[in-house]
N, C-alpha and C positions, 0 to 999 in steps of 0.2 A: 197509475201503476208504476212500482218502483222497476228500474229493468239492474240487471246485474250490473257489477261490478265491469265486469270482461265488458260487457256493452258502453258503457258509460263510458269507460275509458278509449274506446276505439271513436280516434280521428278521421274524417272523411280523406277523401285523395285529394290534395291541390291541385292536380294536373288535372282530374276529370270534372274539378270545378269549374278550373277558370276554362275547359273547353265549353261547358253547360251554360256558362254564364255568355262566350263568346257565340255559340250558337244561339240563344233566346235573342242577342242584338239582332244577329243576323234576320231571322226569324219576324223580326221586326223593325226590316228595312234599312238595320246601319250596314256599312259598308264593312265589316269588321277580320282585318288579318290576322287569321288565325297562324300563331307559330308556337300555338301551347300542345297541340294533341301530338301524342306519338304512335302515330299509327302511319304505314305510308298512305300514299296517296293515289296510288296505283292499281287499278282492278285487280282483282284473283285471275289469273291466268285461264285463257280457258280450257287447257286439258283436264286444269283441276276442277271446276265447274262440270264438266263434259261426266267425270268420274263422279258428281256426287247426284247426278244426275240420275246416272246409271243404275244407282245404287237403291235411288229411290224407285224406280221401274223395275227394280229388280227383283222388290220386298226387303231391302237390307235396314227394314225401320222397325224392329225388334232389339232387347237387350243381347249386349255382348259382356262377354266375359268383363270382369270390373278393370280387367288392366290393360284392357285394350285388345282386338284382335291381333291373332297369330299373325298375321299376314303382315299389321303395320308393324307389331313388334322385330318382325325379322327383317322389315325393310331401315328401321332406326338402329337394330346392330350391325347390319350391313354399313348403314353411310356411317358409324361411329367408327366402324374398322376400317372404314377408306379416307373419311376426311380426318378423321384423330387418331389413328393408330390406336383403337381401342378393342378391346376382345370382354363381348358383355352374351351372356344367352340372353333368350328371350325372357327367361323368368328373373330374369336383372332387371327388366323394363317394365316402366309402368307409364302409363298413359293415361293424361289428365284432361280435366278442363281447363284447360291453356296453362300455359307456364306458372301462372300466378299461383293456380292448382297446384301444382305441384311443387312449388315453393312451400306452400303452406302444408302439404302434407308431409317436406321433410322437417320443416321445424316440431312440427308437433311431434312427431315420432321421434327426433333427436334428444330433444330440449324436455327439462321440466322447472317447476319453481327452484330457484337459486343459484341454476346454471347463468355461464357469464356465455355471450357472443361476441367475440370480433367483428366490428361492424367499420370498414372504412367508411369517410367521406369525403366528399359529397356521396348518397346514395341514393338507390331509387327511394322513391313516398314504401312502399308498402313492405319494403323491409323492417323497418323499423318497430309497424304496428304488429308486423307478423311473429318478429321474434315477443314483443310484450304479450302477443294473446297465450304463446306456452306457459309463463311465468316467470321467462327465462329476462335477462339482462342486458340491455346491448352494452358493450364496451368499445365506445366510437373511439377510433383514429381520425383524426383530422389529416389527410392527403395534400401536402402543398401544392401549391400550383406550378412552383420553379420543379416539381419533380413529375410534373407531368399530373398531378392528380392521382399519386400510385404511393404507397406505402410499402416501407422498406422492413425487412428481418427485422432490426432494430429495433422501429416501433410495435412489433408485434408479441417482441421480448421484452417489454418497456410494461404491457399492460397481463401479459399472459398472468393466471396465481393459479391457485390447487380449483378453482371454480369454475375455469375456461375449460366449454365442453367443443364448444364451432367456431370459425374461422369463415366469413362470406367472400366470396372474390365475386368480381362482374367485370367479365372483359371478354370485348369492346363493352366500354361501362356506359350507363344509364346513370347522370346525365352529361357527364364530360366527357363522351369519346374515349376514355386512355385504354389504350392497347397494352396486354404486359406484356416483353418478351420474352424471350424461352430464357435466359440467363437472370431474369426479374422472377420470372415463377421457381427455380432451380434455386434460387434462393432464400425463397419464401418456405418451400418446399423441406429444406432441410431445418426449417425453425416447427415448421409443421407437425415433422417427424418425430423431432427432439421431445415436443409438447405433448405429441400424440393427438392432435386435433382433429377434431371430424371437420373438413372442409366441403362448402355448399358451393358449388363453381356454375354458375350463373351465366350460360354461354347464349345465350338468346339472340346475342347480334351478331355472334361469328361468324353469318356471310356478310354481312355488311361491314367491309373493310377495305381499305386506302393504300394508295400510296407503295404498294408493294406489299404493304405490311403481311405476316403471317400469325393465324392465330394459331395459340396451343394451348391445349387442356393442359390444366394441371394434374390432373392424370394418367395420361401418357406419359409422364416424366420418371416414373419407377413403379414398380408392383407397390412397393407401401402407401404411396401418395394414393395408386389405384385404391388401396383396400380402405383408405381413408377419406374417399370425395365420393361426391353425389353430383355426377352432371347433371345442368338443369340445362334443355332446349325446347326446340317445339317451332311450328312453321310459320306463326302468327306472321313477324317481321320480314324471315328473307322472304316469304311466296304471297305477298299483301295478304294474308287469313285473318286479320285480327279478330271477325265477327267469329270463324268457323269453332277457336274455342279452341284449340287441341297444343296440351304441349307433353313433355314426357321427362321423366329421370330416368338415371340409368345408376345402380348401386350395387352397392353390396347383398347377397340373397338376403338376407336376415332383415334387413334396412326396407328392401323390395317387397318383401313379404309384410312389412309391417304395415307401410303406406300402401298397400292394395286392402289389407283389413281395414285400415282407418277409412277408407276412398268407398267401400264394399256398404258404408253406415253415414255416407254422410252424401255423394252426387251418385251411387253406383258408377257404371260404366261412362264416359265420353258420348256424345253423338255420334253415334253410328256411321250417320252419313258421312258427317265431317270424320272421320274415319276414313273413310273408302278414299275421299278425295285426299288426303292426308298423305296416302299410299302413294296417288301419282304423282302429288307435289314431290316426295322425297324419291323417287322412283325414274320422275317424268323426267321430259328436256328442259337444262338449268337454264336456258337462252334467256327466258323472261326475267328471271334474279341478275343474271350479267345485265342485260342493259338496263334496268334499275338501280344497280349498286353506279355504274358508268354514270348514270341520271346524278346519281346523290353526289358522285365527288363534283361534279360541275356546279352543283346547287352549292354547296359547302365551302368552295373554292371562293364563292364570289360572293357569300352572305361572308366570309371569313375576312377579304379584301375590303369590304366596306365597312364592317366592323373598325379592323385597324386601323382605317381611314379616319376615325371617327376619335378626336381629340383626350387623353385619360380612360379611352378603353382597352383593357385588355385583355386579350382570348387566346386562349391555347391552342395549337392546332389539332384535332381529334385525329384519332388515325382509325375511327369507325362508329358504328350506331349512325345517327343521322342528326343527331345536336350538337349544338353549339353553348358555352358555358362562360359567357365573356362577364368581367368584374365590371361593378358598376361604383364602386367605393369614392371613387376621386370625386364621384358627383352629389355624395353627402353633405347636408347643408343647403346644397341649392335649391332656389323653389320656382315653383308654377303657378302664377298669382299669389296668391296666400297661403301655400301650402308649399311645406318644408318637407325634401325629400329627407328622409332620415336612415333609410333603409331599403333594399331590393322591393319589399313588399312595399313600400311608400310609391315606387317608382313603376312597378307593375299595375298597383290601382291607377294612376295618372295616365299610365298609358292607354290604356283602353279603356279607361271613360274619358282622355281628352282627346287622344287618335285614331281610336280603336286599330289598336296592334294588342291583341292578345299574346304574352309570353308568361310564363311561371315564374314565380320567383325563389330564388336559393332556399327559401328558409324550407320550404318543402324537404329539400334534399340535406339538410344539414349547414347551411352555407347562406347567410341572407347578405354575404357583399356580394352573390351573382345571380345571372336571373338564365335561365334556359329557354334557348331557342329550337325549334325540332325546323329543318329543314326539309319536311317528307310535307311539300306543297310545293304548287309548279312557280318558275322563275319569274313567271310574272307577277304572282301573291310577290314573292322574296324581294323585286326590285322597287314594289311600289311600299311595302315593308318597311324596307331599309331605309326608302325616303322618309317616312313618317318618321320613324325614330330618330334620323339624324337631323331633322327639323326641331322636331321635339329637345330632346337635347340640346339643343343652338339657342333653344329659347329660354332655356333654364337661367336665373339670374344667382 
């Protein structure tokens, strides 16, 4: 059977591979350090358990509304007015099956064949395939690294023409950590403006952040920026949910209404359950996100120290998400037995068929001089990790 064009051309996930592929080791018997999957590591809390519980005892396992109950809708404008300074009703919100969801239901409703997309990189994997399945065009930025991995006005103005429909931000990004800050977005902001771009701002890691740092929507920076971004969130990462599925946009009505039609014909409604609990995660006591986020900068702090430790590597320091994005370039050329590293993905196969240290390599994200590390696994995987790898490396000829 011939399958479509849109088929054919869609690439699997590198990150869900090399977990799949690290899991089957495991599975059978190797010892293998997983530092590819990004997911935390940490159980769902149990209030929010306790709440999907309830839910189920309760009958709450019929269809709901396609954009998500009343209830969570008013508890996601609630926390967007307290944690972002944002003023959204409930029929601005839609709610998906997990972020990913909802990524995909703003590109299709933005995007059609010919349209161009701002795409920085490094970026997540399924940006890329998401803006291709519209027909739409990505127009990558390449993000240096001296600048933090964040793209400037300049280069934004460098690629824009009359075909530029979107603009994607992600911060704290997936997979380099960079945090923008409110003078970096205010910037951006007014090229935005100038362009009239519809901006997709991709806050999924906003509780998981460092060092002081403060996140801000690009939206909270002026009504216009407002009337021109699509918050993407959802609970997966700060509340461990990754399994539960649930994330949410928050828009423009017109945009809101478009993507609950598209959502209405393609999953209906979210799980129910994972609904109900959805409520207490955003509702409940944040105690379990604080000492998780607490967790991660300790992990980060000291996969980040042994990194630098580690002769021609260099890594940036995140200032949120939970990975790590250090260059492996200076080690091109060198080989392992008979086998010449040539590239991140060269060095990624090596690793975990000669040490089993499972990490991703760059090329996923736009970037094969670096390979990503996810931190969301306990300090003892990290220290015996970091040993392997810098073994590994030492033996490189």
């Amino acid at each position: 059977m011939r399958l479509s064009n849109r088929a054919s051309n869609i690439s699997p996930s590198p990150t869900l591979a090399i977990d799949a592929k690290a899991k089957k080791m495991m599975a059978e018997g190797e010892k293998v350090i997983n530092f590819g999957v990004g997911e935390p590591d940490f159980d769902t809390p149990e209030l929010i358990k306790a709440a999907a519980i309830k839910a189920i005892q309760t009958g709450m396992t019929k269809y709901t509304p396609v954009a998500g109950i009343e209830q969570l809708k008013k508890a996601i404008v609630k926390k967007l007015k307290q944690d972002n300074g944002l003023d959204y009703q409930p029929n601005q919100i839609v709610v998906s099956v997990g972020a990913k969801h909802s990524l995909y239901n703003t590109f299709q409703v933005l995007c059609q064949e010919g349209d161009e997309v701002v795409l920085p990189a490094p970026y997540w994997v399924s940006y890329l395939e998401q803006i291709r399945l519209t027909g739409a065009v990505p127009r990558i930025i390449e993000a240096r690294a001296d600048n933090g991995f964040k793209i400037t006005p300049e280069d934004v103005d460098r690629v824009v023409n009359e075909r530029t429909k979107v603009i994607l931000l992600n911060s704290p990004s997936n997979p380099t950590g960079a945090v923008y800050t409110r003078a970096e977005l205010e910037a951006l902001g007014e090229v935005i403006v100038k362009h009239k771009l519809m901006v997709i701002s991709d806050e999924i890691y906003e509780k998981l952040i460092y060092d002081n740092l403060e996140h801000i929507s690009i939206a909270a920076l002026s009504p216009e920026l407002k009337d021109l971004t699509v918050v993407i969130n959802g609970v997966s990462k700060a509340y461990a949910m990754t399994g539960w599925r649930i994330g949410y946009a928050a828009a423009p009505v017109s945009i809101a209404r478009a993507m609950t039609d598209l959502q209405s014909h393609s999953t209906s409604n979210p799980t129910s359950i994972a609904q109900a609990a959805s409520v207490a995660a955003i509702e409940g006591t944040q105690e379990p996100l604080k000492q998780m986020v607490s967790e991660f900068a300790k992990r980060r702090d000291y996969m980040l120290e042994r990194l630098q430790s580690i002769p021609g590597i260099y890594c940036d320091r995140p200032g949120g998400a939970f990975y790590l994005f250090p260059e492996i370039s200076s080690y091109f050329g060198k080989s392992y037995g008979h086998i010449v590293i040539n590239s991140a993905t060269d060095f990624a196969g090596l690793l975990l068929n000669e040490v089993k240290v499972a990490v991703v390599p760059g090329v996923a994200f736009g970037c094969d001089k670096n390979f990503r590390l996810s931190y969301a696994t306990s300090m003892e995987n990290i220290k015996e990790g970091m040993d392997r790898i810098a073994d590994f490396l030492s033996d490189l000829n």
